[in-house]
N, CA, C and O of each residue as an XYZ file, in Angstrom:
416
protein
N     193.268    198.932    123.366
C     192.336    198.196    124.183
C     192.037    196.828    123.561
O     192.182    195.772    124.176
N     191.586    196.929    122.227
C     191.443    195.710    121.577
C     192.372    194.293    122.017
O     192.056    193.252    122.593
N     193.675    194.810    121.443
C     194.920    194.136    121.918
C     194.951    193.708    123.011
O     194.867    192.487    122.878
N     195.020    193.945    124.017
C     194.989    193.827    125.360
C     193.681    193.399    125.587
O     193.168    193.529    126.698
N     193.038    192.855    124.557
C     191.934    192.031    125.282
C     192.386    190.863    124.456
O     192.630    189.758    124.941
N     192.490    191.181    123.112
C     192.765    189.117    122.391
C     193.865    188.838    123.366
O     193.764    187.815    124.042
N     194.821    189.555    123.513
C     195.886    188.872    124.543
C     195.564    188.147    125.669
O     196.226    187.253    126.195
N     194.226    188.713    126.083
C     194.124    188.033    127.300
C     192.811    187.289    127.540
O     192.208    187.134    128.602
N     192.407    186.727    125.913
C     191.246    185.710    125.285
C     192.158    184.690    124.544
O     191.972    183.474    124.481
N     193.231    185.441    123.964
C     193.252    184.185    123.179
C     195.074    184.382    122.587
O     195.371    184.327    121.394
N     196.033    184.594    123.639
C     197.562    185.348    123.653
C     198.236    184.465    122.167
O     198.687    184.981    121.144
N     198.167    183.712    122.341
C     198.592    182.767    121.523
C     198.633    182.974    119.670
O     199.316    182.424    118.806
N     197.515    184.070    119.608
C     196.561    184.555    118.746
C     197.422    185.543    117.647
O     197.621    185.583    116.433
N     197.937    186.590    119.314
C     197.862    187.526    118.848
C     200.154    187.686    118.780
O     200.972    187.222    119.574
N     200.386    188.538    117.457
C     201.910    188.592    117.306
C     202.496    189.525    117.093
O     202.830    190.032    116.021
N     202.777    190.020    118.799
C     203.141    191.062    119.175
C     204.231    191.992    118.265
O     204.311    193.207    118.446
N     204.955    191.367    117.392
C     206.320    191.571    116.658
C     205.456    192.820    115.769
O     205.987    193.928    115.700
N     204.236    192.606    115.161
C     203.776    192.933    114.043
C     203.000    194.547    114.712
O     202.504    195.309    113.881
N     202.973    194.856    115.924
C     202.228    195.599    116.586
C     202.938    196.921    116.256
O     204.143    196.859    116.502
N     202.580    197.930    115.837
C     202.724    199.210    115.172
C     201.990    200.553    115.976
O     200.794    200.485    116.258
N     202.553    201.404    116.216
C     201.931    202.802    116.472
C     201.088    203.362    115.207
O     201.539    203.401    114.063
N     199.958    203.734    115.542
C     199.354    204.342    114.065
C     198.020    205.230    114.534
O     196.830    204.934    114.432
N     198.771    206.656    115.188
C     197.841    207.696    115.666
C     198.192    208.736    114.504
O     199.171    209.482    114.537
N     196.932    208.659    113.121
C     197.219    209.681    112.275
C     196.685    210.460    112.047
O     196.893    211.306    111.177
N     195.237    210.304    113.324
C     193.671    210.605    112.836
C     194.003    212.668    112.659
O     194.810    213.416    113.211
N     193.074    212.863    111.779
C     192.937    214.150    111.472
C     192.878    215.158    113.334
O     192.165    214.759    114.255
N     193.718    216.316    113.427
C     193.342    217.537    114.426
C     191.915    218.058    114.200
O     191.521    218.374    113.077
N     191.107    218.144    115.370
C     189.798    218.876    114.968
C     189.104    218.993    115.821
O     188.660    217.978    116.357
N     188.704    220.389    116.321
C     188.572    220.607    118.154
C     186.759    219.818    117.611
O     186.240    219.108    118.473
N     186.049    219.986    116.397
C     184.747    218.949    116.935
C     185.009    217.881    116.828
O     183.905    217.456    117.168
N     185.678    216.835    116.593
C     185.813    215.495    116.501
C     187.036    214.786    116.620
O     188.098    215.260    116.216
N     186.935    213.660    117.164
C     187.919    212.738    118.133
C     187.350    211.330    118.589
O     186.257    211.012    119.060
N     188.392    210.663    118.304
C     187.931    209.145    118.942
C     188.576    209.406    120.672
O     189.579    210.116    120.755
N     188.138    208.978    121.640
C     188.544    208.713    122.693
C     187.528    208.023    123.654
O     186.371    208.445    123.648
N     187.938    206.794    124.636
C     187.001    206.049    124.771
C     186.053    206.640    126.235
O     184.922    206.251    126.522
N     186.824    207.601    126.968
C     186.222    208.166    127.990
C     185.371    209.443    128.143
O     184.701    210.026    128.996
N     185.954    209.623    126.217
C     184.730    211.096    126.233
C     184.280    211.382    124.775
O     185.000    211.357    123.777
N     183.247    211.597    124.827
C     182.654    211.800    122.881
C     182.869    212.763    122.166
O     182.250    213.817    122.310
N     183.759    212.590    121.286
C     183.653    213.917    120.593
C     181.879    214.312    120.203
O     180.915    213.551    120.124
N     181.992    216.133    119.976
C     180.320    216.653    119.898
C     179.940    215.865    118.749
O     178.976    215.101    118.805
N     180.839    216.046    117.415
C     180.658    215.388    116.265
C     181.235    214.037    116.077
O     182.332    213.602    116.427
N     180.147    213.405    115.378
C     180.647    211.750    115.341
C     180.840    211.449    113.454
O     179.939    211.129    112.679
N     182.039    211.641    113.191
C     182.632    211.814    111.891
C     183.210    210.334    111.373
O     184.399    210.080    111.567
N     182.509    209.549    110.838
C     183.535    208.532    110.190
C     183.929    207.888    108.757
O     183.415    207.025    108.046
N     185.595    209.074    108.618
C     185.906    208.662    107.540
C     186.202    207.257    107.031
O     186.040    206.231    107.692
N     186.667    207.330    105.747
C     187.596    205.585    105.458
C     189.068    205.538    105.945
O     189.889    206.418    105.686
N     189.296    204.543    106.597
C     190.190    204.507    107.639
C     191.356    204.490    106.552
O     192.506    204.527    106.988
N     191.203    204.450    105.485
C     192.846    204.170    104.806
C     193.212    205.473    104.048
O     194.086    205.637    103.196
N     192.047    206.641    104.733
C     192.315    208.040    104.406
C     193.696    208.711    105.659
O     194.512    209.619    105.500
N     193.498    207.967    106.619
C     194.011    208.187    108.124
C     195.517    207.354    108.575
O     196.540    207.869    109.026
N     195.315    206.286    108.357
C     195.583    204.943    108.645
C     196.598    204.405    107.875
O     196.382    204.715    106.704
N     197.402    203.878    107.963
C     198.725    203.285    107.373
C     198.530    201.928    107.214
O     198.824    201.344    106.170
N     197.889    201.202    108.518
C     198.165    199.617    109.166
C     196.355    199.326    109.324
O     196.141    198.145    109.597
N     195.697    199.762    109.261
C     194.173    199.595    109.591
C     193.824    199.879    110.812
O     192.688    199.457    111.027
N     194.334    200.455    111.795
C     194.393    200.494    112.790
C     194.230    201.891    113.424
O     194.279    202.752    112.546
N     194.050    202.403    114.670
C     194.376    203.450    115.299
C     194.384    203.464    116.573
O     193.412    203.192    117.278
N     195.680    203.837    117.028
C     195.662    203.708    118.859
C     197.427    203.078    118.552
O     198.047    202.965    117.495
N     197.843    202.751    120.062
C     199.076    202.374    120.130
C     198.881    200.933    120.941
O     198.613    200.653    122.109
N     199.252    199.867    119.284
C     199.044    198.394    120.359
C     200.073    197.668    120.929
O     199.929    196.615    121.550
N     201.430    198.418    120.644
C     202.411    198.253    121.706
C     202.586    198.249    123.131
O     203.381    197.581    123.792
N     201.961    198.864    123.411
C     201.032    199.492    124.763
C     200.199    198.276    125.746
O     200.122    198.197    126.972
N     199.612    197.364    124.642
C     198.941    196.426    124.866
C     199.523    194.858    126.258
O     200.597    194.264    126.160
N     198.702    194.638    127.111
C     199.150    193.620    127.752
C     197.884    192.903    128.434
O     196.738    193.277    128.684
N     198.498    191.873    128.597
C     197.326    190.582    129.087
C     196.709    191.457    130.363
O     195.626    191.987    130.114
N     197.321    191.710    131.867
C     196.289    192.214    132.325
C     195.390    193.327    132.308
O     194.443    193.464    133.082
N     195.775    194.251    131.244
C     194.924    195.583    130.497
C     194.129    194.614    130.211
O     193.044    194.623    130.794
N     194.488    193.221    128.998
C     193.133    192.793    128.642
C     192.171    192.409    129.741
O     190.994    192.765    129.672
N     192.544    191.828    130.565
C     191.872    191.099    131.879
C     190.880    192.414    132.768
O     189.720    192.220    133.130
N     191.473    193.434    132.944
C     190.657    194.478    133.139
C     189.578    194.731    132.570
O     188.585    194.932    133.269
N     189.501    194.781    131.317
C     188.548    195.545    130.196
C     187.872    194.208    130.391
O     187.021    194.364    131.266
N     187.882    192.991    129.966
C     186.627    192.236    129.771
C     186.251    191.971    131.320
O     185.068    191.643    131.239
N     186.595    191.934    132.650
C     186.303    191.963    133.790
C     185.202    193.119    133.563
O     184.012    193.132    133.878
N     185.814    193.865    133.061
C     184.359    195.406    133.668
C     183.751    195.478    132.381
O     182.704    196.108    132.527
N     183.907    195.118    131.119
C     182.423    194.472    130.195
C     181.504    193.318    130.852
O     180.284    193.304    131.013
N     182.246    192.590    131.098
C     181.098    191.414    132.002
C     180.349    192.095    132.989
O     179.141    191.869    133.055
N     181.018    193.103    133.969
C     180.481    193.923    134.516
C     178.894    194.303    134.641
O     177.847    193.918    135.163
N     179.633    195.688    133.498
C     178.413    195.892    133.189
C     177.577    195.202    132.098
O     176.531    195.812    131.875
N     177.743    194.177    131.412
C     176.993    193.014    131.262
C     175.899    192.291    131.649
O     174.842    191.976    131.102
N     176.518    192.053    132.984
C     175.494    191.378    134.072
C     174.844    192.290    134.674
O     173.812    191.845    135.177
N     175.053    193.677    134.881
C     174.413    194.817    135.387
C     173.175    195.115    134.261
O     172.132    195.461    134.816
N     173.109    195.050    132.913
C     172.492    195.598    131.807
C     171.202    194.558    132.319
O     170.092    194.724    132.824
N     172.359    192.946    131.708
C     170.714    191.993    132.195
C     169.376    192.104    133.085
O     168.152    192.093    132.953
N     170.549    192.240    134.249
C     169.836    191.954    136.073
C     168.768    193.483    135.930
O     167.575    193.431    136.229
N     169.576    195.042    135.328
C     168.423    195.697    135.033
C     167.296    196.064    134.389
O     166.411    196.902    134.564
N     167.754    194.555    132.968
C     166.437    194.867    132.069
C     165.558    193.485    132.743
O     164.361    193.324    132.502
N     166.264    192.650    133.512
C     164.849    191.710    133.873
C     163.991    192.186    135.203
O     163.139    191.518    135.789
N     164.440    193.505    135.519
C     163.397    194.378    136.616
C     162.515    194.923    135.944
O     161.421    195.156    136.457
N     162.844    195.320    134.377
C     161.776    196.149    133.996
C     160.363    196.157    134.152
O     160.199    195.155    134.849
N     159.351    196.594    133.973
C     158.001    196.082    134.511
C     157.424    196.406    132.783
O     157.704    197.508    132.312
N     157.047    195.926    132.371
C     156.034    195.871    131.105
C     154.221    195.458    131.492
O     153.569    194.686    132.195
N     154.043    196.460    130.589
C     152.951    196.842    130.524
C     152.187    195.966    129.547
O     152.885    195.695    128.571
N     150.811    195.372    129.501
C     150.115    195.001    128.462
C     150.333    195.450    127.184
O     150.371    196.679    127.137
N     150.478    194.936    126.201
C     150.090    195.477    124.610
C     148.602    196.053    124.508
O     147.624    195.715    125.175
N     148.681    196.940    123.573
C     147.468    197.576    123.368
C     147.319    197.451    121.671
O     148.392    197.528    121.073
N     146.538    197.332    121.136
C     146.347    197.093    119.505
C     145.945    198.598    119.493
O     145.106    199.068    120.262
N     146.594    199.283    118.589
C     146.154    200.741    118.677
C     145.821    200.953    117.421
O     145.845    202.146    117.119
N     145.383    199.901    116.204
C     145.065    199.501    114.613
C     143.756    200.095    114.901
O     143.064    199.974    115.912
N     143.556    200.717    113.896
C     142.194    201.042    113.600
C     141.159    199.502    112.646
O     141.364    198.512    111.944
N     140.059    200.267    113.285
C     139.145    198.787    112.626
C     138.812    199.563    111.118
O     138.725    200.733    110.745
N     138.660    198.015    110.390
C     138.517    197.890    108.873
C     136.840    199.024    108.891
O     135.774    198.893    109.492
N     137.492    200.328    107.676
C     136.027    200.698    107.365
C     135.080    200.289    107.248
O     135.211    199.154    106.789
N     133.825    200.599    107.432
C     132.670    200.160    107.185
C     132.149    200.113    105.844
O     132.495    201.092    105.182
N     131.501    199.371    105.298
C     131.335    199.719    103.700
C     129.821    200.536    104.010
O     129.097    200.431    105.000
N     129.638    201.411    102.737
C     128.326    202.358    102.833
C     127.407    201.550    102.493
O     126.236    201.929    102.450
């Protein structure tokens, strides 16, 4: 995903020659990277326990309009996040500090 987004921010950038497969991550029915579903457990080792290239996923795979997709529907919901936090309705502050003891 990454890939396929500098490609299609900044193509020029990025050099495709150097692009490597590097899916080494550990088997483990509680934990998993995947971007459409969470693993139960959120486990994160040091990637050069896993990892060959620093990486994980297949960025061969990668192309300008994959990138064009993905930041189309981040802007998305982007502008969706904004437009719903400037509906929010806020409420007054309340000082909920207690007052300085009284001396005896």
């Amino acid at each position: 995903m990454e890939t396929s987004l500098y490609l299609y921010l900044a193509k020029e950038k990025v050099d495709m020659e150097k692009a490597k497969i590097d899916m080494n991550l550990p088997k483990s029915k509680y934990t998993w990277q995947d971007l459409l579903e969470a693993s139960p457990l959120n486990l994160m080792d040091h990637w050069s326990r896993f990892s060959k290239t620093g990486i994980v996923g297949d960025p061969t795979v990668a192309s300008v309009d994959k990138g064009e997709k993905v930041f189309d529907a981040c802007m998305e919901r982007i502008v969706d996040l904004i437009r719903d936090f400037k509906t929010l309705k806020r409420k007054p502050r309340v000082d909920h500090h207690r007052e300085e003891p009284k001396s005896w």
